[in-house]
C-alpha positions as a LaTeX table, in Angstrom:
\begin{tabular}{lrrr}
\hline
Residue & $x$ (\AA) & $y$ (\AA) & $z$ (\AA) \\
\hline
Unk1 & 32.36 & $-105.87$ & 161.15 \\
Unk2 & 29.30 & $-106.86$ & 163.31 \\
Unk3 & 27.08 & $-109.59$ & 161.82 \\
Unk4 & 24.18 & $-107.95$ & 162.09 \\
Unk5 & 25.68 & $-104.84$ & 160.00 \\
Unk6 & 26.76 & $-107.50$ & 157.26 \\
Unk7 & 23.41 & $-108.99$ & 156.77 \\
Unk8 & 21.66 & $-105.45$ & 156.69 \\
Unk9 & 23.96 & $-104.14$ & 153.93 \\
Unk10 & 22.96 & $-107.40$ & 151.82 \\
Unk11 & 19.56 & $-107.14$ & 152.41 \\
Unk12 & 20.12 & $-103.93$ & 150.52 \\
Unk13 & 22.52 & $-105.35$ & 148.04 \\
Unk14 & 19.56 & $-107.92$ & 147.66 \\
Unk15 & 17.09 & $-105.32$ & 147.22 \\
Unk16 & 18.67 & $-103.79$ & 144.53 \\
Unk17 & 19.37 & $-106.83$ & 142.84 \\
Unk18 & 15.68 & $-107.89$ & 143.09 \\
Unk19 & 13.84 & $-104.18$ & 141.72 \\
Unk20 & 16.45 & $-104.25$ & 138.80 \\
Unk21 & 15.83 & $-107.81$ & 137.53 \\
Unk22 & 11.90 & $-107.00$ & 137.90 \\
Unk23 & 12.71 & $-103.65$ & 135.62 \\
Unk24 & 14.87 & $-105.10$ & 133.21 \\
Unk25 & 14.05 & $-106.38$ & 129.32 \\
Unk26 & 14.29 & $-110.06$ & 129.20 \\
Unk27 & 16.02 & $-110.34$ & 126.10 \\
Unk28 & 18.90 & $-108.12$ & 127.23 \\
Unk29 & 19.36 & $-109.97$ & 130.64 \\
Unk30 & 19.58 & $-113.01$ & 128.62 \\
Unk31 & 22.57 & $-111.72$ & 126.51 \\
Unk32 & 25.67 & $-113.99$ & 127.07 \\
Unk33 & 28.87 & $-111.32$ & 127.47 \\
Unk34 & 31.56 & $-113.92$ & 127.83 \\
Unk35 & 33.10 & $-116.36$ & 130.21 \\
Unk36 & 32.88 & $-116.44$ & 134.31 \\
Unk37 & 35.64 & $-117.43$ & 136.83 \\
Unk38 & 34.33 & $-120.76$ & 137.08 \\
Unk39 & 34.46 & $-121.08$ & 133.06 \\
Unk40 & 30.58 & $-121.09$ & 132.27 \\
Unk41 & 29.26 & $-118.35$ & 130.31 \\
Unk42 & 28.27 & $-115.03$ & 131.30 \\
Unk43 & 25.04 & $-113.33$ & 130.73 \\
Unk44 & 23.99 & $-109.95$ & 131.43 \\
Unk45 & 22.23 & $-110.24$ & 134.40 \\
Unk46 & 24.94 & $-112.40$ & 136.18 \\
Unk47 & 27.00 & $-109.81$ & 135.43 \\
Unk48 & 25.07 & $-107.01$ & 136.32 \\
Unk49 & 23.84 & $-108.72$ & 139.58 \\
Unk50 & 27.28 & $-109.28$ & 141.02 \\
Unk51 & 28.20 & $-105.56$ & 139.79 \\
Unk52 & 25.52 & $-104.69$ & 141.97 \\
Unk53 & 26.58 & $-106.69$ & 144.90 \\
Unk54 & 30.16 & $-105.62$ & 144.66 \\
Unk55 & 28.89 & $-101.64$ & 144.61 \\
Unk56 & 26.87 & $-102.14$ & 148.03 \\
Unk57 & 30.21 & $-104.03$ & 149.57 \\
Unk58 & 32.41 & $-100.85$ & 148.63 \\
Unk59 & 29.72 & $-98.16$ & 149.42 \\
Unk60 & 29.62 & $-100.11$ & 152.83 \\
Unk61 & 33.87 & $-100.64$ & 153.27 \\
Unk62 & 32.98 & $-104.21$ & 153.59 \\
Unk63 & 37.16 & $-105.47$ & 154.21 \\
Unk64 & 36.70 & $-109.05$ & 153.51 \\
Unk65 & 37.76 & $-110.62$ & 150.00 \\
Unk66 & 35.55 & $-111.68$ & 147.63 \\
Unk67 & 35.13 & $-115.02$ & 145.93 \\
Unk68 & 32.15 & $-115.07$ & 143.38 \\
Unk69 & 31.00 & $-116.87$ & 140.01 \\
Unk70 & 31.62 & $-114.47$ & 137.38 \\
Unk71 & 35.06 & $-112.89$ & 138.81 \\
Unk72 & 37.14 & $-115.28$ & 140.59 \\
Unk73 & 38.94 & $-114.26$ & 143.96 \\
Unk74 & 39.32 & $-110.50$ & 144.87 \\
Unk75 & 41.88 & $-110.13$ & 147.29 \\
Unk76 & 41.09 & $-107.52$ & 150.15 \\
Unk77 & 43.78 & $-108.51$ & 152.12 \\
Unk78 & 41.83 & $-109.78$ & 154.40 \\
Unk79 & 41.52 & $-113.21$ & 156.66 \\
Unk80 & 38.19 & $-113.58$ & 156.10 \\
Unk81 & 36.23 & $-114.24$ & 152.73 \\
Unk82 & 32.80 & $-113.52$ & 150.98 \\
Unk83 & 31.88 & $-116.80$ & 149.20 \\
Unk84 & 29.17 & $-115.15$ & 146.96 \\
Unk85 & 26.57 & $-115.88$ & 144.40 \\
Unk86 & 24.57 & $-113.17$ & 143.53 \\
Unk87 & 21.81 & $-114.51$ & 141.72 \\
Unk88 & 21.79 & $-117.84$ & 142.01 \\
Unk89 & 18.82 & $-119.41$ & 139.56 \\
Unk90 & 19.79 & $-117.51$ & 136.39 \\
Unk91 & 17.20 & $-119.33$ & 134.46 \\
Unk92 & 14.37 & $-118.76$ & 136.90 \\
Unk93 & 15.38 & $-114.83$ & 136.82 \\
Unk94 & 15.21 & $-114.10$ & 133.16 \\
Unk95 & 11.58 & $-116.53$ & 132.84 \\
Unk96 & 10.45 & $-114.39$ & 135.89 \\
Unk97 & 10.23 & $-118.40$ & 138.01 \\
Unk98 & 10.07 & $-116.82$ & 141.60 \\
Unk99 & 12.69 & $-119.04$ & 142.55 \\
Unk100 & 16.62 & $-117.68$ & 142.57 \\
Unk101 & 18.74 & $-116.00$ & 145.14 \\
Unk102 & 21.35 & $-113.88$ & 146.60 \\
Unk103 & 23.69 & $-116.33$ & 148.16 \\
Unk104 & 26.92 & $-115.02$ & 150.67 \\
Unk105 & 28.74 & $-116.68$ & 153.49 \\
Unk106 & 31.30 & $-115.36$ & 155.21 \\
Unk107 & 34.21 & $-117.78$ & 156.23 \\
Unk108 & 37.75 & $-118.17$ & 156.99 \\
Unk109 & 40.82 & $-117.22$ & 154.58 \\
Unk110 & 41.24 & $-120.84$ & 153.39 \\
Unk111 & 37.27 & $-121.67$ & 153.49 \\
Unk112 & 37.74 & $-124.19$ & 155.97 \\
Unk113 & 35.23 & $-122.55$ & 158.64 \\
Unk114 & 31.80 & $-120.62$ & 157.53 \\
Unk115 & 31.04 & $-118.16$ & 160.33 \\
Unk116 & 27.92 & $-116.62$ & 158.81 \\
Unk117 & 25.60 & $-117.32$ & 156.18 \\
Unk118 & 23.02 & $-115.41$ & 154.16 \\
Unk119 & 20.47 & $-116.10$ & 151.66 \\
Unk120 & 17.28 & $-113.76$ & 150.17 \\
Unk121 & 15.04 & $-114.98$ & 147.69 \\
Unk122 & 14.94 & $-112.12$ & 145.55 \\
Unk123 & 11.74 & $-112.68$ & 144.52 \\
Unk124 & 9.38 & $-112.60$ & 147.34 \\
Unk125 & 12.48 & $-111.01$ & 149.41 \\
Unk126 & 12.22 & $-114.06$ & 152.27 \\
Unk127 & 15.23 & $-113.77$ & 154.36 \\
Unk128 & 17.53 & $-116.72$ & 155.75 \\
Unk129 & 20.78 & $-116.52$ & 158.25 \\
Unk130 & 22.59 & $-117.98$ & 160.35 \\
Unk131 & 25.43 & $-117.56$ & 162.39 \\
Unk132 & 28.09 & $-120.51$ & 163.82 \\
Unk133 & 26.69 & $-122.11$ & 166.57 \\
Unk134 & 23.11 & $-119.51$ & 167.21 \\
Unk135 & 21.47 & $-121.54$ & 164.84 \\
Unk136 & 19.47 & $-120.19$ & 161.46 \\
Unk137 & 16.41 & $-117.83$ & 160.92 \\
Unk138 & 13.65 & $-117.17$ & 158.16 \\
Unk139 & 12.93 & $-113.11$ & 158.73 \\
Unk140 & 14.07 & $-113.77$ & 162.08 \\
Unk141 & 12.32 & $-116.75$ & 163.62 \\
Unk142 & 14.24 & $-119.68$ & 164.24 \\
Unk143 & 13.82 & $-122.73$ & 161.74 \\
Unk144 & 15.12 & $-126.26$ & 162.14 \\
Unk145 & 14.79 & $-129.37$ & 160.10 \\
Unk146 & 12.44 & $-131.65$ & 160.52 \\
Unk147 & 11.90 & $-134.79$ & 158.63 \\
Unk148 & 8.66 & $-136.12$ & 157.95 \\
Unk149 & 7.44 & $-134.42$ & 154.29 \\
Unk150 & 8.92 & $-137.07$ & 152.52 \\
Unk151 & 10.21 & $-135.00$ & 149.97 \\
Unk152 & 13.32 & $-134.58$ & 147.83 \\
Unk153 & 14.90 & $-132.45$ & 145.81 \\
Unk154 & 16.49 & $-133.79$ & 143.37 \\
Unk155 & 19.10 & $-132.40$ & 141.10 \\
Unk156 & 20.81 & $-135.43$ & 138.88 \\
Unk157 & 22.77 & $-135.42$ & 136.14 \\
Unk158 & 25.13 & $-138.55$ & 134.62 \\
Unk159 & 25.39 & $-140.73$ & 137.76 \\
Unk160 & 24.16 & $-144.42$ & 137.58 \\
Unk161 & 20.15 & $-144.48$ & 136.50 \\
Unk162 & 20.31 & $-147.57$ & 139.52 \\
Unk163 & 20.98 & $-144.95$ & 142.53 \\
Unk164 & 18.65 & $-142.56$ & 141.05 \\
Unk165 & 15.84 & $-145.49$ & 141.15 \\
Unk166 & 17.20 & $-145.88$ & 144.85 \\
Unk167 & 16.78 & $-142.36$ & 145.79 \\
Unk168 & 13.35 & $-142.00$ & 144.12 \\
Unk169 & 11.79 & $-145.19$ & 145.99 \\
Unk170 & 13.01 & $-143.49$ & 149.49 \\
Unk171 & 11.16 & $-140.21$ & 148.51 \\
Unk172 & 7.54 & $-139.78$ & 148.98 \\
Unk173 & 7.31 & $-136.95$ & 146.12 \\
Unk174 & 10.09 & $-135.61$ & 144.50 \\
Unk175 & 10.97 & $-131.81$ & 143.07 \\
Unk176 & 13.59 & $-129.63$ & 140.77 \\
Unk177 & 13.55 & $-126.13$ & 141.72 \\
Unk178 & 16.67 & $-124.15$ & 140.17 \\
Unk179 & 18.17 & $-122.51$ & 142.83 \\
Unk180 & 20.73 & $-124.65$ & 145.62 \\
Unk181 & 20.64 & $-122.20$ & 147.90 \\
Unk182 & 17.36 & $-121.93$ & 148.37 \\
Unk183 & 16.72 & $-125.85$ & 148.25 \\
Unk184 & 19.09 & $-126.13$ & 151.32 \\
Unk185 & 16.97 & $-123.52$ & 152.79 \\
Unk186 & 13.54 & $-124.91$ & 152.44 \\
Unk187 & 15.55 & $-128.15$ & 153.87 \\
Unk188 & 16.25 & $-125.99$ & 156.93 \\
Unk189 & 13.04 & $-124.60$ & 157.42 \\
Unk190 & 11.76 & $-128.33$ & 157.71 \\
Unk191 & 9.94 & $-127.99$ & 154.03 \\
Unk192 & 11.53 & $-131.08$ & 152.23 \\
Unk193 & 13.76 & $-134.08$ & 154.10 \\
Unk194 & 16.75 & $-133.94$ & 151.63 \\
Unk195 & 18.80 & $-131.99$ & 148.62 \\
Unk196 & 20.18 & $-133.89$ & 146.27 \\
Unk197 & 22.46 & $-132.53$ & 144.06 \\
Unk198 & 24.85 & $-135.43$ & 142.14 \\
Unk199 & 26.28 & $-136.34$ & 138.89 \\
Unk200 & 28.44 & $-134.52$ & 136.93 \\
Unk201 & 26.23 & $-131.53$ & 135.56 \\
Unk202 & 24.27 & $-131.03$ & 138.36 \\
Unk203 & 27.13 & $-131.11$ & 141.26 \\
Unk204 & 27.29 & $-128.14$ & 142.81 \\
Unk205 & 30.38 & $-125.50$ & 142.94 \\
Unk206 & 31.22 & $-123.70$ & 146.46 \\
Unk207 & 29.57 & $-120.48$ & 145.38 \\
Unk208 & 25.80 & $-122.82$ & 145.67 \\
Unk209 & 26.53 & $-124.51$ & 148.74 \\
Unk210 & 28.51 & $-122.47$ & 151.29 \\
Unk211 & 25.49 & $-120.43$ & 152.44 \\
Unk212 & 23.02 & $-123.01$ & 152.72 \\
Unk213 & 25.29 & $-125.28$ & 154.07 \\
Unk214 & 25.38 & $-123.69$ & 157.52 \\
Unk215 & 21.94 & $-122.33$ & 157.44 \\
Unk216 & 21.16 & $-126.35$ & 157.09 \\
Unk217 & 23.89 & $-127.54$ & 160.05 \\
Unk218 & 22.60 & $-124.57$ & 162.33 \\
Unk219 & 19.30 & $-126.21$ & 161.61 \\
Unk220 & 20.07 & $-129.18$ & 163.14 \\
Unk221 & 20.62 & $-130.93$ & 159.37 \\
Unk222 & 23.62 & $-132.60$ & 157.85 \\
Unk223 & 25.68 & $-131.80$ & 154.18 \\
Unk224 & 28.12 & $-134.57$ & 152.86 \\
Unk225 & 29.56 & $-135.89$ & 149.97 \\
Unk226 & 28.77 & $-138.75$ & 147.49 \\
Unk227 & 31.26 & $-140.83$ & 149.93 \\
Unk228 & 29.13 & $-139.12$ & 153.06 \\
Unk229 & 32.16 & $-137.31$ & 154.55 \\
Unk230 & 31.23 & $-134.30$ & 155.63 \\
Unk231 & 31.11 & $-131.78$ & 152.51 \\
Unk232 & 33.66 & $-129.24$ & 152.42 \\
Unk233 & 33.99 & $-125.87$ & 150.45 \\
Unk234 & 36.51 & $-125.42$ & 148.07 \\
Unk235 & 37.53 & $-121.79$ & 147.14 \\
Unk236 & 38.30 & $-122.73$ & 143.25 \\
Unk237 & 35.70 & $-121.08$ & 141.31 \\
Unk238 & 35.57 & $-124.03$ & 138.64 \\
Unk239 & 35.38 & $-127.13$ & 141.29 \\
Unk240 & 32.29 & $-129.20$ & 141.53 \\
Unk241 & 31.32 & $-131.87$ & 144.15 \\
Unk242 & 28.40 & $-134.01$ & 144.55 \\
Unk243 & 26.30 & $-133.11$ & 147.77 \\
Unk244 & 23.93 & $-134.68$ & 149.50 \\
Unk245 & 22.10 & $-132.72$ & 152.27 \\
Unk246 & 19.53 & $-134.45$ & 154.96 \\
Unk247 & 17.50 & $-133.40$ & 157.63 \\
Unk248 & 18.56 & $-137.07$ & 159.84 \\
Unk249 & 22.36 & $-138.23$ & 159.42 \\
Unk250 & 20.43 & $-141.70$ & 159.34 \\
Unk251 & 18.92 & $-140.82$ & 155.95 \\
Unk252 & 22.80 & $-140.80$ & 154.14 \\
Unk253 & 23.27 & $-144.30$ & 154.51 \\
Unk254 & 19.85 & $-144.67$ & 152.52 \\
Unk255 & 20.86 & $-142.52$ & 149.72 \\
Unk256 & 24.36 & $-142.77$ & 148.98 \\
\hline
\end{tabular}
């Protein structure tokens, strides 16, 4: 399957997702219906969002497997793989914040390689992809990183208060925004310098990272860990890594 024909069936898996959280009650989207893959709890409009998602991919014959939040791995038999979040900002969905996601990339069978990346903010429906090695696009202009703002995003949970002082005295201003896909995009659109995301709670699993991660490399920006090797994606739904994302490798060495 082309690219191109990818990204236009998740703009309208996106879409979707978007008019029906808009439509929805609150208090019903908020409704926790169990357990996901990755062991967190359900609600209703995680649940409903990736139903969504999963709908356009069959309507489409989309052959790759499917690795999301709520459902684990869904074997296609294929060598490729959909590393998906569907709504990625839960919180900022049901308060109506305009800040959460659709979140896909498409990589290899063992997640080693992501070959295409897609994000929409599925609130004001802005666009971001990216393909290995033609670089990464906001609603089809080219974006790259470019440090200079001064600002951070900052997502920290139990690591030591002494590297959070660190990090904070290196930023200029500093934000929390709800949604790690779209933090690693407004990284590669040269909006803030670095994405932060460390400490227990607040590391990220695959599902938040393997989009933006190559819409931030094709960028010209860099993603590590907390050791500042570069970050890799795991395909277990429950495993969470610190991740530190910069618009100069030169910035790691002040933040880790």
């Amino acid at each position: 399957m082309l690219k191109e024909e990818l990204f236009s069936i998740l703009t309208d898996a996106g879409l979707e997702i978007s008019q029906h959280i808009m439509e929805a009650d609150l208090g019903e989207l908020s409704k926790r219906i169990g357990d996901g893959a990755d062991g967190t709890p359900t609600l209703a409009i995680d649940r409903e969002s990736e139903t969504i998602f999963l709908q356009h991919l069959k309507r489409n014959d989309v052959p790759y497997n499917v690795i999301s939040e709520e459902r684990g791995f869904l074997d296609m038999g294929s060598d490729k793989n959909l590393i998906a979040d569907p709504l990625d900002g839960t919180t900022n969905a049901i308060f109506r914040i305009p800040y959460y996601s659709l979140s896909v990339a498409l990589s290899n069978r063992n997640g080693t390689i992501i070959e295409a990346a897609f994000v929409m903010n599925l609130y004001d429906k802005t666009v971001y992809t990216s393909v290995l090695n033609e670089g990464s696009y906001r609603n089809g202009r080219r974006i790259t990183v470019s440090k200079g703002s001064g600002i951070y995003i900052i997502n920290y949970g139990n690591a030591p208060d002494n590297q959070l002082r660190k990090i904070i005295r290196k930023s200029r201003k500093y934000r929390k925004f709800g949604s790690t896909a779209l933090d690693l995009c407004l990284l590669a659109s040269g909006s803030v310098d670095a994405v932060i995301n460390m400490g227990g709670s607040s590391s990220p699993r695959n599902f938040d990272v393997a989009a933006g991660k190559l819409v931030v490399e094709e960028a010209g920006g860099h993603v590590v860990d907390s050791y500042g090797r570069p970050y890799t994606i795991s395909l277990s739904p429950s495993v969470k890594k610190d991740m530190v994302a910069v618009a100069s490798k030169s910035m790691v060495d002040d933040i880790i």
